[in-house]
FIVO-68341 format. One record per atom (N, C-alpha, C): x, y, z. Coordinates in steps of 0.001 Angstrom, whole numbers, plus 500000, padded with zeros to 6 digits. Example, Ala and Ser with C-alpha at 12.3 -4.5 7.8 and 13.67 -1.06 7.14 Angstrom:
REM FIVO-68341
513190494310507800512300495500507800513200496700507800512850497750507080513670498940507140512900500030507870
//
This chain:
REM FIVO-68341
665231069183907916665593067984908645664521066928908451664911065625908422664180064353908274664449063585908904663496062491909403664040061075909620665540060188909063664993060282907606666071059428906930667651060285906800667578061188907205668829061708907147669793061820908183668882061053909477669241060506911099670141059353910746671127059149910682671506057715911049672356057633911914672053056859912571673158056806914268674421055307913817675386056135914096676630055227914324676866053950915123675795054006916406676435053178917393674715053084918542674655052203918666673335052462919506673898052292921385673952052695922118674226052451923130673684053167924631673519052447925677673568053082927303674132054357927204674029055556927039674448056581927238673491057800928351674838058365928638674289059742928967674478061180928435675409061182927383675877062091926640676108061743925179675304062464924310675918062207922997676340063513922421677073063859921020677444064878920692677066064394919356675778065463918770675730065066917487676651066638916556677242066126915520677340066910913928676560067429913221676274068889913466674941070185913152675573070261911400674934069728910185675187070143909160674787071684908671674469072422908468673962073670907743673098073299906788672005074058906378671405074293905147670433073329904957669910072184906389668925071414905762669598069918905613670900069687905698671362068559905429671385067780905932671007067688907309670497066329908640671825066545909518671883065356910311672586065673911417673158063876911642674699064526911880675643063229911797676085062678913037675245061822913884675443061447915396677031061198915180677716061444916270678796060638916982678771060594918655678771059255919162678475058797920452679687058933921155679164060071922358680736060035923514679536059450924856680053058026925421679832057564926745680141058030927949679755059123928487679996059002929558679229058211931211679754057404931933679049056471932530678888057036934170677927056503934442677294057506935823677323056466936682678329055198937321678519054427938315679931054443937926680783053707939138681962053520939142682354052276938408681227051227938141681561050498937940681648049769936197681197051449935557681283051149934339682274051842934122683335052590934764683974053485934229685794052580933920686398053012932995687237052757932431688361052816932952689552051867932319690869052498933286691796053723933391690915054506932190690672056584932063690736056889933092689287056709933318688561057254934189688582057358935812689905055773936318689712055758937390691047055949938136691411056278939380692376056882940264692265058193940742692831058994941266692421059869941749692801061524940841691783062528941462692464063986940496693309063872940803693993064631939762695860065473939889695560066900939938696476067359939902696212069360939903697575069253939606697326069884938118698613070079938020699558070796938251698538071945937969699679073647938673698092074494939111698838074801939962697990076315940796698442077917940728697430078605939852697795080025939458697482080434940375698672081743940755698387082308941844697884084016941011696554084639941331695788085541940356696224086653941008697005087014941845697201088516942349698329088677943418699097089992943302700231089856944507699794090753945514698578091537945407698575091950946766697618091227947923697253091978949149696700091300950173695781091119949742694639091974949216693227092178948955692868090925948437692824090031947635693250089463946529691956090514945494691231088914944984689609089425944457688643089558944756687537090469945122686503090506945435685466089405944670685664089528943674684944088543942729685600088189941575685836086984941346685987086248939832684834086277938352684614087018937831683273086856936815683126086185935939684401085212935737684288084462934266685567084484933549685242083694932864686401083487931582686035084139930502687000085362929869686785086156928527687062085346927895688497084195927973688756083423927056689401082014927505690435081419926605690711080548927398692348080773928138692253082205927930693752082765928238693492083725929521692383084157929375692367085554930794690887085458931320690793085862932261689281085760932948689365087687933350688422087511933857687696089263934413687336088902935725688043089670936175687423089933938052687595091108938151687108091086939657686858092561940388688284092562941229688633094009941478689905093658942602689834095314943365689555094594944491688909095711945257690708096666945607690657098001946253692113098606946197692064099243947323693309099397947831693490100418949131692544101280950078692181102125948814690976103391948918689876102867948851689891101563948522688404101014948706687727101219947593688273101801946797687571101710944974687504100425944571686863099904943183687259098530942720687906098990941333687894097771941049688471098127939584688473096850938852687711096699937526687750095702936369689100094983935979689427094016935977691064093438935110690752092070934743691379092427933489691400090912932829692880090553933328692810089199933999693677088813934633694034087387933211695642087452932982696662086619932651696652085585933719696385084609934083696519083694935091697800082844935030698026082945933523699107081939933853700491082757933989700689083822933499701767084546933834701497085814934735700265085334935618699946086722936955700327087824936289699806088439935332699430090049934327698114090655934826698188091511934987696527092022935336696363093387934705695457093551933687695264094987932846694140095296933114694251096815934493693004097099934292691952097766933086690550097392933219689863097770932335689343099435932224688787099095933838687529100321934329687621100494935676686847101957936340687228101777937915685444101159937812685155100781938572683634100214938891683077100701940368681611100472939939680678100993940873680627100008941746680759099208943180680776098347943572679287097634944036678269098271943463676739098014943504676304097181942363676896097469941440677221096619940156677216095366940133676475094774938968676828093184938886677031092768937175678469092491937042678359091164936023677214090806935258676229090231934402675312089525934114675339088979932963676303088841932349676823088346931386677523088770930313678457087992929202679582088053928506679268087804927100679342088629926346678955088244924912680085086910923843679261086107923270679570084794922931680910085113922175681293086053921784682370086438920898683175087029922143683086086888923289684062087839923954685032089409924208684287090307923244684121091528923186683722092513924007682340091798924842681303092715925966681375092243927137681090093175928079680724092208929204679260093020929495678417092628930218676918093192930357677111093358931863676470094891932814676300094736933908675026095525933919674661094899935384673477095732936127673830096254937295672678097513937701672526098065938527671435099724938710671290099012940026669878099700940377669765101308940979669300102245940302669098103626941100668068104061941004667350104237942065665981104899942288665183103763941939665477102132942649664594101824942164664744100883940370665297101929939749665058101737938478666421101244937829666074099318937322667766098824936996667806099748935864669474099754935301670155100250934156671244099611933774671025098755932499671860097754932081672792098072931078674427098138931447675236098268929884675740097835929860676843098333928345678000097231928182679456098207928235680053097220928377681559097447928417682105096908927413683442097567926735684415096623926165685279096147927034685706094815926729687092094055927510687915094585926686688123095145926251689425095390925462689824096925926219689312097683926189689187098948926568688461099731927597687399098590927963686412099626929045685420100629928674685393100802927042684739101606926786683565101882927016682435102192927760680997101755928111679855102352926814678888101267926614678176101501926050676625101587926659675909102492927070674801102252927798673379102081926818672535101183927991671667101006926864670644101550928013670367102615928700669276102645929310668812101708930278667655102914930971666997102118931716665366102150931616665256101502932826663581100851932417662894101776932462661611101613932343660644103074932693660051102622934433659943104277934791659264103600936204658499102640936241658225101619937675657427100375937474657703099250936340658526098971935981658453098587934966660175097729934858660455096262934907661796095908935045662430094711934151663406094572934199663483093363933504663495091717933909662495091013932893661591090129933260662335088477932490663463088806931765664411087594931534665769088120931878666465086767931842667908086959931723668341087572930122669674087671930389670286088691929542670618087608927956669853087660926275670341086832926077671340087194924259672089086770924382673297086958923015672891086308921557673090086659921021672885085709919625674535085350919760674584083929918912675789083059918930677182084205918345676780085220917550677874086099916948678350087135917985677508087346918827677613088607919981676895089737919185676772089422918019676203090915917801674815091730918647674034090797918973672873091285919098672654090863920508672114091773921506671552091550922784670381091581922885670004090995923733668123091038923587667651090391925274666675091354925865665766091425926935664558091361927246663635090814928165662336090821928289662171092384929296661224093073928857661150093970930310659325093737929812658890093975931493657392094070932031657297094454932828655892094076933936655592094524934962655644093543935629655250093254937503655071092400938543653667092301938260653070092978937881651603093041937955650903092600936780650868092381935991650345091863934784651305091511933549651323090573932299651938090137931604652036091007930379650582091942930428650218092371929138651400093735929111651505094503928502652495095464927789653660094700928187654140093421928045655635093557927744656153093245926805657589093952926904657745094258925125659587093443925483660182093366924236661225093038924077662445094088923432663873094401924004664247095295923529665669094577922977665682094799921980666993093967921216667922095419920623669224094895921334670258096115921103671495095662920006671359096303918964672897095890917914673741096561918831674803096279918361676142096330918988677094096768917746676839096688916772677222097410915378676974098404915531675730099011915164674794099969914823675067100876915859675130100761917465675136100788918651673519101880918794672837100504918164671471101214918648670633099912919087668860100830919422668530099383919934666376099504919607666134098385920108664741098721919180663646097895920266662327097868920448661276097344921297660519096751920660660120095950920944659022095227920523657724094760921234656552094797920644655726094400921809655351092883921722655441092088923004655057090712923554654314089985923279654049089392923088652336088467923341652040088419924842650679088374925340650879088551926540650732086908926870651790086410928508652312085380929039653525085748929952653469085005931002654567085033931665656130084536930559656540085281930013657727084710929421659206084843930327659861083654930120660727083179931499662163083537930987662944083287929619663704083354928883663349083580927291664575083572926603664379084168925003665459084146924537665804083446923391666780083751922683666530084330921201667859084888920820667843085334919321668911085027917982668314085066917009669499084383916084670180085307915516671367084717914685672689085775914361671641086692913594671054086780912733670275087999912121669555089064912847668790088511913940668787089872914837667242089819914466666503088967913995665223088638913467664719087816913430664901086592914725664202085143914971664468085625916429663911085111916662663202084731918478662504083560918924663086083188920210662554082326920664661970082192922013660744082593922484660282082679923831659875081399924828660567081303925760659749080371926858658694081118927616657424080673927604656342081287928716655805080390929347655247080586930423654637079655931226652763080162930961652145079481930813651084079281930508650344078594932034648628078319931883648016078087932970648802076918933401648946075679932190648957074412932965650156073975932222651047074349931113652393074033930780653006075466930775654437074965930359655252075904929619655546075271928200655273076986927241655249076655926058656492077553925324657050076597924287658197077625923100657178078188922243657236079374921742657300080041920946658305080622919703658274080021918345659321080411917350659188081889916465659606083147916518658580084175915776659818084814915131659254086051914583659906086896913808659731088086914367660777088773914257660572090391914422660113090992913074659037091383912796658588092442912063657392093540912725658114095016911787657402096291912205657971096319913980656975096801914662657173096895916124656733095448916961656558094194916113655971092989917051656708091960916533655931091391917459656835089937917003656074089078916283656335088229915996654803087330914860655125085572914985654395084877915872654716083493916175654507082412914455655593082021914349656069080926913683655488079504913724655534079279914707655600077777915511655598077553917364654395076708917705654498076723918813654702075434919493655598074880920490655276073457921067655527073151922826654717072598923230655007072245924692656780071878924740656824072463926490658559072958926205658615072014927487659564071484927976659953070379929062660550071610930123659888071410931201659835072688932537661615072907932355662190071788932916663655071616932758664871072041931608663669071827930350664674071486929020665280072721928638665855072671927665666350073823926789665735073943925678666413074980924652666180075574923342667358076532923405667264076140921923668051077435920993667709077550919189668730078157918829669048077847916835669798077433917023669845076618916213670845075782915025671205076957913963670272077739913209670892078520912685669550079522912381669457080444911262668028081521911451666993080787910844666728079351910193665556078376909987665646077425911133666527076857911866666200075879912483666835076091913707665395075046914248666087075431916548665942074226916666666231073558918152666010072803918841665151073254919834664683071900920394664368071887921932663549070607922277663769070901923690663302069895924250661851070001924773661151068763924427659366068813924082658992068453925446657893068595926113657364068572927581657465066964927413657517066025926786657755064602926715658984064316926874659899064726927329661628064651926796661907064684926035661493064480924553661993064164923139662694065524922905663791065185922194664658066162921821664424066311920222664001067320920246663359067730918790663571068757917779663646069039916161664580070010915770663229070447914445662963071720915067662202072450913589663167073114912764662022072695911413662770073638910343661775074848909424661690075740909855660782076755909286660253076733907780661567076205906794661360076676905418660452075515904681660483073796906082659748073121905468658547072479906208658600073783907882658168073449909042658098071768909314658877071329909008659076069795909683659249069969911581658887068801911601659774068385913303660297067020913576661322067254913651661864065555914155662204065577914942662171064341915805662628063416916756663641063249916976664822063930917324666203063455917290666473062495918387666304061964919357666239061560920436665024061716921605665031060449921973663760060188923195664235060583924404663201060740925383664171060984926890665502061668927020665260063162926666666389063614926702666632064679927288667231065238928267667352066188929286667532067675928741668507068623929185669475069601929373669906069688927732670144070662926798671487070254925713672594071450926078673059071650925325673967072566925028674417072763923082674762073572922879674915073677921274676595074346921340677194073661920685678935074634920473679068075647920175679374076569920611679552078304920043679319078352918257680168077425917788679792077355916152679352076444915728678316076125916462677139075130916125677229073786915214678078073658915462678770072226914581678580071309915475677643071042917219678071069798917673676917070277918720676365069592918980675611069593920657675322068276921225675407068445922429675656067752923342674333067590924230673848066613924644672695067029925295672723065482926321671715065701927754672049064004928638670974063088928545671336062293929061669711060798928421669622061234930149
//
Protein backbone atom coordinates (compact mmCIF):
# COMPACT_ATOMS: atom_id res chain seq x y z
CA UNK A 1 0.00 0.00 0.00
CA UNK A 2 0.96 3.69 -0.86
CA UNK A 3 -0.03 7.10 -0.83
CA UNK A 4 -0.43 7.45 -4.55
CA UNK A 5 -2.58 4.60 -4.92
CA UNK A 6 -5.22 6.52 -2.36
CA UNK A 7 -7.39 8.47 -4.45
CA UNK A 8 -10.62 9.60 -2.97
CA UNK A 9 -13.71 10.11 -5.15
CA UNK A 10 -15.46 12.78 -3.28
CA UNK A 11 -14.13 14.80 -0.33
CA UNK A 12 -16.85 15.39 2.15
CA UNK A 13 -18.52 15.95 6.05
CA UNK A 14 -18.81 12.42 6.77
CA UNK A 15 -19.26 9.92 9.33
CA UNK A 16 -19.04 6.75 7.49
CA UNK A 17 -17.07 5.80 4.58
CA UNK A 18 -16.77 2.35 2.90
CA UNK A 19 -13.58 1.92 1.21
CA UNK A 20 -12.75 -1.07 -1.80
CA UNK A 21 -9.97 -3.63 -0.14
CA UNK A 22 -7.99 -4.58 -3.48
CA UNK A 23 -5.80 -7.85 -2.82
CA UNK A 24 -2.19 -8.31 -3.46
CA UNK A 25 -0.80 -4.79 -2.76
CA UNK A 26 -2.96 -2.89 -5.18
CA UNK A 27 -4.25 0.17 -2.94
CA UNK A 28 -7.58 0.84 -1.94
CA UNK A 29 -10.60 2.35 -3.95
CA UNK A 30 -12.61 4.89 -1.57
CA UNK A 31 -16.35 5.07 -2.19
CA UNK A 32 -18.19 7.68 0.12
CA UNK A 33 -21.60 6.59 1.92
CA UNK A 34 -22.90 9.89 4.11
CA UNK A 35 -24.41 9.15 6.79
CA UNK A 36 -25.53 12.46 8.77
CA UNK A 37 -25.76 12.74 12.63
CA UNK A 38 -28.49 15.84 12.98
CA UNK A 39 -31.90 15.91 11.67
CA UNK A 40 -31.26 18.57 9.86
CA UNK A 41 -28.98 17.21 7.32
CA UNK A 42 -30.89 14.25 6.73
CA UNK A 43 -32.69 13.61 3.45
CA UNK A 44 -36.20 13.03 2.30
CA UNK A 45 -34.91 9.00 2.81
CA UNK A 46 -34.24 9.45 5.77
CA UNK A 47 -37.12 11.26 7.28
CA UNK A 48 -40.77 10.13 8.69
CA UNK A 49 -41.28 7.67 10.89
CA UNK A 50 -40.16 3.53 11.28
CA UNK A 51 -42.48 1.06 9.65
CA UNK A 52 -42.33 -2.66 10.83
CA UNK A 53 -43.21 -4.44 8.40
CA UNK A 54 -44.05 -7.91 9.63
CA UNK A 55 -43.50 -9.44 13.08
CA UNK A 56 -42.19 -13.15 13.37
CA UNK A 57 -43.72 -14.90 15.79
CA UNK A 58 -40.39 -17.53 16.95
CA UNK A 59 -42.31 -20.24 18.90
CA UNK A 60 -45.85 -21.84 19.63
CA UNK A 61 -45.47 -22.81 22.97
CA UNK A 62 -45.85 -20.90 26.39
CA UNK A 63 -42.21 -21.02 27.39
CA UNK A 64 -41.21 -19.06 24.50
CA UNK A 65 -37.06 -18.48 24.58
CA UNK A 66 -34.90 -18.39 27.24
CA UNK A 67 -32.35 -16.75 25.14
CA UNK A 68 -31.89 -15.57 21.52
CA UNK A 69 -27.92 -16.07 20.61
CA UNK A 70 -27.64 -14.70 17.24
CA UNK A 71 -28.04 -15.00 13.73
CA UNK A 72 -26.38 -18.30 12.00
CA UNK A 73 -27.52 -16.64 8.92
CA UNK A 74 -29.66 -14.43 7.26
CA UNK A 75 -32.39 -17.15 7.23
CA UNK A 76 -32.32 -18.78 10.92
CA UNK A 77 -30.91 -17.61 14.21
CA UNK A 78 -30.00 -20.10 17.36
CA UNK A 79 -31.69 -19.81 20.65
CA UNK A 80 -32.20 -21.57 23.71
CA UNK A 81 -35.81 -22.93 24.39
CA UNK A 82 -36.20 -23.96 27.72
CA UNK A 83 -39.04 -27.34 27.92
CA UNK A 84 -41.58 -28.74 30.24
CA UNK A 85 -39.04 -30.86 32.30
CA UNK A 86 -37.06 -27.97 32.56
CA UNK A 87 -34.25 -29.24 30.20
CA UNK A 88 -33.12 -26.71 27.44
CA UNK A 89 -32.46 -27.39 24.19
CA UNK A 90 -30.38 -25.67 21.12
CA UNK A 91 -32.70 -24.77 17.73
CA UNK A 92 -32.02 -23.03 14.86
CA UNK A 93 -35.13 -21.30 14.49
CA UNK A 94 -36.77 -20.54 10.70
CA UNK A 95 -38.32 -17.22 11.73
CA UNK A 96 -39.99 -16.59 8.88
CA UNK A 97 -41.89 -19.77 8.47
CA UNK A 98 -41.84 -20.57 12.61
CA UNK A 99 -39.60 -24.13 11.89
CA UNK A 100 -37.51 -24.93 14.78
CA UNK A 101 -34.77 -27.91 14.40
CA UNK A 102 -33.44 -28.92 17.39
CA UNK A 103 -29.69 -29.11 17.56
CA UNK A 104 -28.56 -30.38 21.17
CA UNK A 105 -30.10 -30.83 24.70
CA UNK A 106 -27.83 -28.14 26.69
CA UNK A 107 -26.37 -27.59 29.98
CA UNK A 108 -28.23 -24.53 31.20
CA UNK A 109 -24.89 -23.11 32.98
CA UNK A 110 -23.61 -22.71 29.58
CA UNK A 111 -22.98 -19.69 27.57
CA UNK A 112 -22.92 -18.89 23.83
CA UNK A 113 -19.53 -16.95 23.20
CA UNK A 114 -19.43 -16.90 19.87
CA UNK A 115 -20.18 -18.06 16.11
CA UNK A 116 -17.67 -18.89 13.59
CA UNK A 117 -17.49 -16.30 10.51
CA UNK A 118 -18.51 -19.08 8.09
CA UNK A 119 -21.43 -20.16 10.21
CA UNK A 120 -20.64 -23.79 10.83
CA UNK A 121 -19.68 -23.47 14.84
CA UNK A 122 -21.03 -22.09 17.55
CA UNK A 123 -18.39 -21.68 20.66
CA UNK A 124 -19.65 -22.13 24.35
CA UNK A 125 -18.41 -21.76 27.84
CA UNK A 126 -18.66 -23.12 31.03
CA UNK A 127 -17.29 -23.48 34.36
CA UNK A 128 -16.59 -26.76 36.67
CA UNK A 129 -14.51 -26.80 39.57
CA UNK A 130 -13.65 -23.57 39.09
CA UNK A 131 -12.02 -24.47 35.87
CA UNK A 132 -13.79 -22.85 32.36
CA UNK A 133 -14.06 -25.50 29.41
CA UNK A 134 -14.62 -24.12 26.06
CA UNK A 135 -16.16 -26.05 22.83
CA UNK A 136 -17.64 -26.25 19.77
CA UNK A 137 -20.70 -27.39 18.31
CA UNK A 138 -21.93 -27.94 14.83
CA UNK A 139 -25.18 -25.98 13.74
CA UNK A 140 -25.84 -28.35 11.42
CA UNK A 141 -25.84 -31.35 13.65
CA UNK A 142 -24.82 -30.63 17.22
CA UNK A 143 -21.97 -32.53 16.89
CA UNK A 144 -19.57 -31.32 19.82
CA UNK A 145 -16.14 -30.77 19.43
CA UNK A 146 -14.21 -30.12 22.73
CA UNK A 147 -11.24 -28.30 23.07
CA UNK A 148 -10.41 -28.60 26.76
CA UNK A 149 -9.89 -26.92 29.61
CA UNK A 150 -7.59 -24.62 31.40
CA UNK A 151 -5.05 -25.81 33.80
CA UNK A 152 -5.76 -25.11 37.48
CA UNK A 153 -5.30 -21.30 38.28
CA UNK A 154 -4.98 -20.49 35.15
CA UNK A 155 -8.11 -18.91 32.68
CA UNK A 156 -8.95 -17.36 29.75
CA UNK A 157 -7.62 -13.87 29.36
CA UNK A 158 -9.30 -12.70 25.73
CA UNK A 159 -12.38 -13.04 23.97
CA UNK A 160 -12.96 -15.82 21.66
CA UNK A 161 -11.32 -14.90 18.21
CA UNK A 162 -12.09 -16.54 14.36
CA UNK A 163 -10.03 -16.04 11.40
CA UNK A 164 -12.36 -14.54 8.52
CA UNK A 165 -12.66 -18.41 6.96
CA UNK A 166 -13.82 -19.98 10.39
CA UNK A 167 -11.19 -22.24 10.11
CA UNK A 168 -9.10 -21.36 12.89
CA UNK A 169 -9.99 -20.39 16.59
CA UNK A 170 -7.64 -18.77 18.72
CA UNK A 171 -7.47 -17.70 22.69
CA UNK A 172 -5.44 -15.87 25.23
CA UNK A 173 -5.20 -18.01 28.51
CA UNK A 174 -3.01 -16.66 31.75
CA UNK A 175 -3.07 -15.91 35.14
CA UNK A 176 -4.84 -12.96 37.54
CA UNK A 177 -1.57 -12.72 38.97
CA UNK A 178 1.07 -12.00 36.62
CA UNK A 179 1.30 -11.56 32.69
CA UNK A 180 4.33 -13.73 32.31
CA UNK A 181 3.53 -17.56 31.18
CA UNK A 182 0.73 -16.67 28.97
CA UNK A 183 0.49 -18.52 26.08
CA UNK A 184 -1.96 -18.59 23.14
CA UNK A 185 -3.91 -21.67 22.01
CA UNK A 186 -5.08 -21.73 18.36
CA UNK A 187 -7.48 -24.67 17.43
CA UNK A 188 -7.95 -25.93 13.51
CA UNK A 189 -11.18 -27.00 12.96
CA UNK A 190 -9.97 -29.14 9.90
CA UNK A 191 -7.36 -30.97 11.50
CA UNK A 192 -9.65 -30.95 14.70
CA UNK A 193 -6.56 -30.33 16.62
CA UNK A 194 -5.03 -27.50 18.45
CA UNK A 195 -1.55 -26.00 19.45
CA UNK A 196 0.01 -23.26 22.35
CA UNK A 197 2.06 -20.83 22.09
CA UNK A 198 4.00 -18.85 24.44
CA UNK A 199 3.18 -14.82 24.90
CA UNK A 200 5.29 -12.02 25.28
CA UNK A 201 4.76 -10.95 28.58
CA UNK A 202 1.85 -7.82 28.82
CA UNK A 203 -1.50 -7.53 29.72
CA UNK A 204 -2.93 -8.62 26.27
CA UNK A 205 -6.73 -7.56 25.97
CA UNK A 206 -7.75 -9.15 22.48
CA UNK A 207 -6.09 -10.99 19.31
CA UNK A 208 -6.86 -11.81 16.14
CA UNK A 209 -5.73 -14.35 13.46
CA UNK A 210 -5.44 -14.67 9.73
CA UNK A 211 -6.98 -17.26 7.28
CA UNK A 212 -3.50 -19.17 7.41
CA UNK A 213 -3.54 -19.88 10.96
CA UNK A 214 0.02 -18.05 11.15
CA UNK A 215 -0.35 -14.16 11.66
CA UNK A 216 -1.49 -12.69 14.82
CA UNK A 217 -2.42 -9.76 16.07
CA UNK A 218 -2.23 -8.73 19.84
CA UNK A 219 -3.70 -5.73 21.74
CA UNK A 220 -1.79 -5.21 25.20
CA UNK A 221 -1.93 -2.63 27.49
CA UNK A 222 1.37 -1.46 28.50
CA UNK A 223 2.43 1.08 31.55
CA UNK A 224 1.23 4.24 29.83
CA UNK A 225 -0.47 3.13 26.28
CA UNK A 226 -1.99 0.32 24.61
CA UNK A 227 0.04 -1.19 22.00
CA UNK A 228 -0.67 -3.60 18.53
CA UNK A 229 1.53 -6.10 18.05
CA UNK A 230 1.86 -7.83 14.31
CA UNK A 231 3.76 -11.50 14.69
CA UNK A 232 4.05 -14.86 13.40
CA UNK A 233 3.56 -18.16 14.77
CA UNK A 234 6.73 -20.06 14.54
CA UNK A 235 8.07 -23.28 16.55
CA UNK A 236 6.19 -22.88 20.02
CA UNK A 237 6.23 -18.69 20.01
CA UNK A 238 5.20 -16.10 18.50
CA UNK A 239 7.76 -13.59 16.86
CA UNK A 240 6.67 -9.69 16.65
CA UNK A 241 6.62 -8.25 13.11
CA UNK A 242 5.65 -4.76 13.72
CA UNK A 243 4.64 -2.71 16.55
CA UNK A 244 2.39 0.63 16.87
CA UNK A 245 0.49 2.67 19.50
CA UNK A 246 -3.20 1.36 19.25
CA UNK A 247 -6.21 4.03 19.99
CA UNK A 248 -7.75 2.71 23.64
CA UNK A 249 -11.17 2.69 21.60
CA UNK A 250 -9.98 1.67 18.05
CA UNK A 251 -9.88 -1.49 16.25
CA UNK A 252 -7.66 -3.87 14.15
CA UNK A 253 -7.71 -6.66 12.00
CA UNK A 254 -6.22 -8.28 8.31
CA UNK A 255 -6.96 -7.27 5.27
CA UNK A 256 -5.40 -10.38 4.31
CA UNK A 257 -2.01 -12.66 5.73
CA UNK A 258 0.48 -9.37 4.67
CA UNK A 259 -1.70 -6.65 5.51
CA UNK A 260 -3.88 -5.27 8.68
CA UNK A 261 -5.37 -2.27 9.66
CA UNK A 262 -5.80 -0.25 12.63
CA UNK A 263 -6.42 2.44 14.33
CA UNK A 264 -3.18 4.51 15.72
CA UNK A 265 -3.46 6.10 19.43
CA UNK A 266 -3.77 9.49 17.18
CA UNK A 267 -7.02 8.38 15.39
CA UNK A 268 -5.38 7.90 12.10
CA UNK A 269 -6.64 4.99 10.44
CA UNK A 270 -3.72 3.19 9.16
CA UNK A 271 -2.83 0.03 6.92
CA UNK A 272 0.62 -2.08 7.15
CA UNK A 273 2.06 -4.09 4.67
CA UNK A 274 4.64 -6.69 5.85
CA UNK A 275 6.27 -7.66 2.43
CA UNK A 276 7.17 -3.89 2.03
CA UNK A 277 6.56 -2.93 5.79
CA UNK A 278 5.04 0.37 4.61
CA UNK A 279 2.32 2.32 6.70
CA UNK A 280 -0.20 4.57 5.41
CA UNK A 281 -2.50 6.95 6.40
CA UNK A 282 -5.75 6.04 5.11
CA UNK A 283 -7.72 8.52 6.98
CA UNK A 284 -7.32 11.12 9.92
CA UNK A 285 -9.60 11.11 12.97
CA UNK A 286 -11.03 8.00 12.65
CA UNK A 287 -12.95 5.92 15.15
CA UNK A 288 -14.37 2.17 15.37
CA UNK A 289 -13.96 0.16 11.67
CA UNK A 290 -15.38 -2.85 10.71
CA UNK A 291 -13.99 -5.01 7.61
CA UNK A 292 -16.78 -7.21 5.35
CA UNK A 293 -16.64 -10.91 5.97
CA UNK A 294 -14.81 -10.98 2.39
CA UNK A 295 -12.85 -8.17 2.89
CA UNK A 296 -13.69 -6.27 -0.14
CA UNK A 297 -15.08 -3.11 1.86
CA UNK A 298 -14.69 -1.54 5.38
CA UNK A 299 -16.41 0.78 6.89
CA UNK A 300 -15.10 2.73 9.64
CA UNK A 301 -16.74 6.50 11.61
CA UNK A 302 -15.05 10.09 11.46
Amino acid sequence: MSHNRIKPLLVVSFLLLAFTLSGCGTGLTPRTVVIPDTEADSGPALQGDFQIEKIYKLTDNDLGYARIWGWIDQDELLGEAPRPDRSNEIERIDYRNNAHTTIKGWNEAAEVIGFSPDGRFAASSDYTGGVERIRLFQLTDGQELPLGGSASGRMRITPLAWSSSGRYLAYGEGTRASSAGNTLTVYDTQSLSSRSYALPAGKVSSIRISNEGSGVLLAAQTASQFILSYGRLEGDSWNSLFEHSLKIDGSFDFINEDQILLTGQNGALLGFDRRNATTTVLAEQAGAFRLSPDRSYIAFTK
